[in-house]
Structure formats: structure tokens, C-alpha cells
N, C-alpha and C positions, 0 to 999 in steps of 0.2 A: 702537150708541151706547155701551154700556159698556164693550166693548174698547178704545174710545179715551180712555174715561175713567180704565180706566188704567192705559193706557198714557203718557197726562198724569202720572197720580200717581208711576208709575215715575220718570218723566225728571223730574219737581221733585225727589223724595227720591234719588233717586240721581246728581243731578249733579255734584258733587264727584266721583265714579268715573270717569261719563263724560270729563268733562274731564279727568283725568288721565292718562285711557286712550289719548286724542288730543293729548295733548299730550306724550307719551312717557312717564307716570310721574311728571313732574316738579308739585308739590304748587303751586296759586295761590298767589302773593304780593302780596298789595295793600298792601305796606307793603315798607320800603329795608331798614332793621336795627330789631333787637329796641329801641332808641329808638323809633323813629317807629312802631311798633306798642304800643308802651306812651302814648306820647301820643295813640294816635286810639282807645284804647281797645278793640286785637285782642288777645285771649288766643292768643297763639302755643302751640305745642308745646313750645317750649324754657321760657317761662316757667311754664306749668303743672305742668313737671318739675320745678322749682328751687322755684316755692314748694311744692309737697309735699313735696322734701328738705327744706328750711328751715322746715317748719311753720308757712309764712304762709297766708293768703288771698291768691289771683288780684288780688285788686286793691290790698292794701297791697305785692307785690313789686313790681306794676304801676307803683303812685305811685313807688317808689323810682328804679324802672328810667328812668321819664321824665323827673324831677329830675336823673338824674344819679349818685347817690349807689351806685346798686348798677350793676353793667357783666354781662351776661350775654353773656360772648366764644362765638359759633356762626358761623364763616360759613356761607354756605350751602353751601359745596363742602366741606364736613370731612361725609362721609357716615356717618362711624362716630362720630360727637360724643356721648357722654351729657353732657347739657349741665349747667353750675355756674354758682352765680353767685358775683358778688366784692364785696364791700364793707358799705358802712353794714347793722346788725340781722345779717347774716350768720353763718356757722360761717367762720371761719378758716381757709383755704386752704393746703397746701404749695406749692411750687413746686421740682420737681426739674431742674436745669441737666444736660446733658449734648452729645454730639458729639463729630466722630473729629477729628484731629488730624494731622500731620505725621509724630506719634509714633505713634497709637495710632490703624489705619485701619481695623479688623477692623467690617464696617456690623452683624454676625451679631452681633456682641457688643454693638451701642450698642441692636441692636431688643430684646437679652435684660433691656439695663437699661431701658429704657420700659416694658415689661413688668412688672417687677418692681417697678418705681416706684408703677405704677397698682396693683398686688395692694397695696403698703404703703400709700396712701391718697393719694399726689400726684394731685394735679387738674391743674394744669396743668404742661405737659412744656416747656421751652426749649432746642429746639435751636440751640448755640450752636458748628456748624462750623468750620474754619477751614483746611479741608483738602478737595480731591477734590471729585466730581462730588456735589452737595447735593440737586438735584431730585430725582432718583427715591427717596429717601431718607422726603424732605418727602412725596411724594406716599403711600408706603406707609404713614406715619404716618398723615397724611388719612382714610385708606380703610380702616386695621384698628387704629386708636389711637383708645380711649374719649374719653381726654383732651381737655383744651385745646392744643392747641398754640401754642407762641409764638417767634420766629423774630428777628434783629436784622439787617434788611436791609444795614447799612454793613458788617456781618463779610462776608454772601455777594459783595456786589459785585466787589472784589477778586478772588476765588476763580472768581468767573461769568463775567468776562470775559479772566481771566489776564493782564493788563496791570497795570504798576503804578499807584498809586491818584491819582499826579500826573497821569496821566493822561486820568482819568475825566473823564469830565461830568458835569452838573447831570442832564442825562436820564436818563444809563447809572443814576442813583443811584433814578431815580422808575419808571423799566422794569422795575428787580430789586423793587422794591415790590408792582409790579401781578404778575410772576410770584408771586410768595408768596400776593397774595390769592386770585391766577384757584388755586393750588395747593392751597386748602382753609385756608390756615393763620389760627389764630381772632385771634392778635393780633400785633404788630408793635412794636417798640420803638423809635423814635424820638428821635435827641438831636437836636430843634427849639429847646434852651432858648438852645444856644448857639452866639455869632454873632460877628462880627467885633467888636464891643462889647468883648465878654467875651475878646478876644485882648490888648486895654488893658490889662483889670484884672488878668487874672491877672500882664501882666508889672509893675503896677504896686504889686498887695498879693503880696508875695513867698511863697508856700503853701512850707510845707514838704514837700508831696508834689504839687504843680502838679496835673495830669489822672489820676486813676486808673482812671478810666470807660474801657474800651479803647476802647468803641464812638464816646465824645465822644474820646479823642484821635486816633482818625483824622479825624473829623468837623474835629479841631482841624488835624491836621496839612494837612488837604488846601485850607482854607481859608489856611493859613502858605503851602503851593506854589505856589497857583493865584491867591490874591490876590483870590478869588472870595470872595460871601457862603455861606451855609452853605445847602445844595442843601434840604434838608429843613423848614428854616424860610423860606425865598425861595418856595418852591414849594407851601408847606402848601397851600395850596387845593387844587389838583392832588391831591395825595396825597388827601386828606380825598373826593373822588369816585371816588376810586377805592373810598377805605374803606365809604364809602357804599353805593358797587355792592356788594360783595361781602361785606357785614357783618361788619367787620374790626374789632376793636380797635384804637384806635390807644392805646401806653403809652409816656405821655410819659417819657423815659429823663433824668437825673439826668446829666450829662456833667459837672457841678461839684460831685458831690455829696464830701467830706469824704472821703482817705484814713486820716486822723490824726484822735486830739483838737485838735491844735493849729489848726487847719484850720478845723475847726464852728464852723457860722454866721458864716462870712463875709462881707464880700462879695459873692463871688462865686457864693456858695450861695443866697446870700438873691435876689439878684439873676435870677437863671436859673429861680428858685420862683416869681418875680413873675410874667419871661415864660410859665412854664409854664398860671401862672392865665390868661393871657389868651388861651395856645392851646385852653386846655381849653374857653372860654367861644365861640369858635372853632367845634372841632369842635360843639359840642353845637346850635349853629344849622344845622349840618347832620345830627343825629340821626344822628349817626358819636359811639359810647361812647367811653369817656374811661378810664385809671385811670394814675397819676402815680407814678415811682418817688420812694425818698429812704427815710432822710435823709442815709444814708452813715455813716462813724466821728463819732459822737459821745458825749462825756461822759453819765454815767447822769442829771443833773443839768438837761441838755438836752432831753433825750429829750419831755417831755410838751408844752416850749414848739414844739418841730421839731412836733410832732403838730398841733398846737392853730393854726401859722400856716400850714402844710400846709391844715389842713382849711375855714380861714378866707381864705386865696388862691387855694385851687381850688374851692371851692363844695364840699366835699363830695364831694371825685371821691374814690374807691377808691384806698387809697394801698399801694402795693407797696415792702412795705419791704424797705429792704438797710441790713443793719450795727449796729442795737443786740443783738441775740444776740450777737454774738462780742464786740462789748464789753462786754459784762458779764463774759462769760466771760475774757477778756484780762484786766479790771479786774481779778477777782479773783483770778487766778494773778498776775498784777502786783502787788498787795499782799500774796502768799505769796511773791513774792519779794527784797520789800523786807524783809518781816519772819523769813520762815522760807525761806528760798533752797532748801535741800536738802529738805525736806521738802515742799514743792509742787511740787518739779521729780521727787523719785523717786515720787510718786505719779501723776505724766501718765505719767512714764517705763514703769512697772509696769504701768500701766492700757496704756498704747497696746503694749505686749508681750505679755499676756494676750492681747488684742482680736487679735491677729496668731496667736497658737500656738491659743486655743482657738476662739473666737467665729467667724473671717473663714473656718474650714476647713467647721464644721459648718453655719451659718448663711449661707457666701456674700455677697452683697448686702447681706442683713438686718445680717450681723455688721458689716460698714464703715457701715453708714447710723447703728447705735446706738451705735458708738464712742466718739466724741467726746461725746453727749449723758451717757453712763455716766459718762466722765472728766471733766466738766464739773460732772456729779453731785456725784462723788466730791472734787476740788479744793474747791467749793463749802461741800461740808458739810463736812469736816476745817474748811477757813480759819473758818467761820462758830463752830465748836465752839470752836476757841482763841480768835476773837475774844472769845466771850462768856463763857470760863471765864479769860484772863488777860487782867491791865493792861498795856495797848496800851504803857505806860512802860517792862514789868520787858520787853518782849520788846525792846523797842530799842535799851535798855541791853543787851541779851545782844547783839544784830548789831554794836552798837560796839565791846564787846569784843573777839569775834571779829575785828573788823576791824583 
């Protein structure tokens, strides 16, 4: 009688082993993505990681995670994921861009920079292809990349089927989707915002720099060819079960987002933010995570009002920004060259020559990555020292003169 009794208590306390022992290894899932376990109230593995980096409590990441506001990208096929999370209460994320090219196809050199990325503190990695065979690439990342991975299905398409993009189908665009998810990769970027609508406006408000989004102007172009709606928004549903299955980010991409200052808040920016809110509200009934790029090139000026209708048409989604770093930095060598022309152009000049003879030989990687921040530094504080030591008048008068 007590042998069996336990051998009962065996198989109660050790079934989770059992079961995974019989089922290859592969850990139980009673929930779709880190959503729908944040709303039924399962403390996953990945979230118990992220609020002890983030020095939260299990259940305030929790509440965030089910709201919406924070995105924890894992699928379940990335086997080497340390997992992070993005958004609202958070640490601030890098995002390193990289990928072989036409030009530059060496795969040993793109794995050395991933590498080197995650040793300098990038979370998530964006492979951003456009050249050669991608899959087995993606898959090595999966399998020995800490990382988040994140990938833009409309660049591989093209490349995956070797056909031109006039071509394509609506399917061929949603099939390259599903490979990336079944491939491990945590999130996906997506220009759903923009639609045949938006082929109106743009030729209607005349943008100084029309699509800068590579990703939205093919999206744009193949809609101009084919006379078709735009495959990614026709089809969101589709996509979103897929994302579902495979606990995918879906990141809504910015395909009208501001090349220029002339450009911010348009339109056509504003308009593509609206639909983005409604995708976001979309995926989230299917506990498929959310995080929204933007704002693009805008004025310093702009900057908090872009934030503030970002966060109040997407609920709160994690917003992945592109584009007020460099203009600030632009702004301000832009106003050292209205005021001081040579002397904020010989100090980038100086700085990016240094960063070549000393930094990029001994340093590698390190030396290109803190380049531009150093000479940003530097431009920066020079302009700000003269701003606040002379009158904005006696230097203007000096550039007249000169002129």
C-alpha cells in the first residue's frame, strides 16, 4: 500500500517532467502569446525574466503586458531568446539594424556584428536583408542569438521568390510572413497603415519627400502595379493567426512617417496613425502584442505633441521610434551652419577623421557605433557654449558680412 502511495505522490509532483519527457521536451502551453497569458493570469518564464530585469513585481508587468502597454517579443521557436520587454515603466531599448546586401554579402561578418551588438547592449537585432538566400541566416539567429529578433517581411519577399514584385501576390506576401514566424523570429514589421486611400492623398498633398519608408514604398509601389489593395492590411486577419500561433510581434511600420521637417504631421502621417490605432485595437482582440513605429523627421517643437497623439490613438502601444535623434543632431549642426558654417563643419570633419585613424582601428565595432554620438557631443557643446556666451545679433552680422 505505501509503495503506491508513492508512487501517487511521485507522478503528482513530478508531472510537468513527465509530460515533457513524452512529449519530446517541448514545455505545456495553455495560453497562445505572452498577451493571453498575462490576461488569464499565467506567470510565464519570459515574464518572470523581464520583471526581475525591470524591477517590477509579476503582476504590475503582468497588468501592463495584458493592457497592451508593454510588448514582451518571444516566440516560441527563437530557442536561444533572453527575453526583454518594450514599452510603458520600462528601461529603454536599442535597436541595432543590420543585413548583407548586393554590396556587402560576407554572412561571417553580419553574425560578427550581431554579436557584438548584444555584447554592447542592443536587445533587439533587425534583420534587414536585401540580398541572397535569408532563411538559413534567420534560422542561426533563432538558435544562438540572445536577442529579439525582428525581420520586414515585404524586403524578403522579393528576394524569396526572385520574381519581380509586380508580380507577387497577396498570398506570396502572407506565406513569407508565416515562414519568419514558423523561423523563430520575435517580431515582424508591418506597413498595414497604408492603403489605396493613402495613394490619393499623397498625390493630392504634394510631400516634399513623398515615401521614405522603403518598406511602405514598395507596399506603395506594388499597389500603383497591380491596382490591388495593400496585401497586409486586406489580409490583417490572416496575418494576426498566424502571429497568434507563433507569439509574434506584430510592429506596426510607419510607411508615411516624415522624411523632412516640411513634411511632419501631415496628412498623411496623421491619417496612417489613425489607421494604425485601429490595427493595434485589432490585433490586441486577438492577444497578438502590438508596438507602433513613428514619428519620423520632425521639428524639436513637434516632438512631444507626435508622442502625446501616438499614445492617445494607440492606447498605449510601445512606440518604436525613428527620427528625433538625428534631428536634433541635424537641427543643431544646422544652426552651426547658418551661424558658424566652418566651424561646425571642421569639427564633424575632425571628429569623423579621428574616429577613422584612431578609434575604428583599435576599438572595431565599438569605435563606428560611438562616432557619431562623440561628434554629436562635440557639435553640440561648441554650438551651445557660443550660443550662450554671444548675441545671436553680433554673429549674424559677422555671416552678412562675410557674405
Amino acid at each position: 500500500m505505501f509503495p503506491c502511495i508513492e508512487i501517487c505522490v511521485f507522478l503528482l509532483t513530478h508531472y510537468n517532467l513527465i509530460f515533457n519527457f513524452f512529449n519530446g521536451g517541448k514545455h505545456m502551453r495553455n495560453y497562445t502569446t505572452q498577451m493571453d497569458a498575462a490576461r488569464k493570469g499565467i506567470v510565464t518564464p519570459e515574464i518572470e525574466i523581464v520583471a526581475k530585469k525591470e524591477n517590477m513585481t509579476t503582476e504590475a508587468l503582468m497588468k501592463l503586458v495584458a493592457e497592451g502597454k508593454v510588448a514582451i517579443c518571444a516566440n516560441k521557436n527563437h530557442t536561444s531568446l533572453d527575453p526583454e520587454g518594450v514599452g510603458s515603466m520600462l528601461r529603454t531599448k536599442i535597436n541595432v539594424n543590420l543585413g548583407v546586401s548586393r554590396d556587402c554579402k560576407d554572412y561571417n561578418i553580419e553574425m560578427e556584428k550581431v554579436m557584438s551588438a548584444v555584447n554592447l547592449g542592443a536587445k533587439p537585432i533587425m534583420v534587414l536583408w536585401s540580398h541572397g538566400n535569408t532563411q538559413p541566416f534567420r534560422q542561426k539567429l533563432t538558435h544562438e542569438c540572445p536577442a529579439m529578433i525582428g525581420t520586414v517581411p515585404v524586403y524578403d519577399s522579393v528576394i524569396h521568390y526572385q520574381r519581380d514584385l509586380a508580380t507577387l501576390t497577396a498570398q506570396d506576401f502572407i506565406d513569407v510572413v508565416r515562414l519568419h514566424a514558423e523561423d523563430g523570429v520575435d517580431f515582424v514589421t508591418l506597413h498595414c497603415g497604408i492603403t489605396r486611400k493613402t495613394i490619393e492623398q499623397i498625390r493630392k498633398h504634394k510631400r516634399k519627400m513623398n515615401i521614405v519608408s522603403r518598406g511602405g514604398s514598395l507596399v506603395f509601389a506594388w499597389m500603383c502595379m497591380t491596382g490591388e489593395e495593400n496585401p497586409f492590411y486586406e489580409h490583417y486577419d490572416e496575418i494576426l493567426d498566424i502571429c497568434e500561433e507563433y507569439d509574434v510581434t506584430v510592429s506596426l511600420g510607419d510607411a508615411c512617417r516624415p522624411g523632412c521637417l516640411a513634411d511632419a504631421t501631415d496628412v498623411c502621417q496623421i491619417e496612417e496613425l489613425v489607421r494604425l490605432g485601429e490595427l493595434t485595437k485589432r490585433a490586441w482582440e486577438k492577444n497578438v502584442q502590438v508596438m507602433v513605429e513613428g514619428p519620423g523627421h520632425v521639428p524639436m517643437d513637434q516632438i512631444a505633441a507626435n508622442m502625446k497623439v501616438q499614445q492617445t490613438i494607440c492606447m498605449g502601444a510601445p512606440f518604436y521610434v525613428l527620427g528625433p535623434l538625428f534631428v536634433l543632431r541635424c537641427a543643431m549642426q544646422g544652426m552651426g551652419r547658418k551661424i558658424v558654417p566652418v566651424m561646425s563643419s571642421t569639427i564633424e570633419l575632425i571628429g569623423k577623421v579621428l574616429a577613422v585613424m584612431i578609434l575604428t582601428p583599435r576599438l572595431g565595432y565599438l569605435g563606428v557605433t560611438i562616432t557619431e554620438p562623440i561628434i554629436w557631443f562635440c557639435c553640440t557643446l561648441m554650438l551651445s557654449i557660443m550660443y550662450l556666451t554671444t548675441p545671436v545679433e553680433k554673429l549674424v552680422e559677422k555671416r552678412r558680412a562675410a557674405n
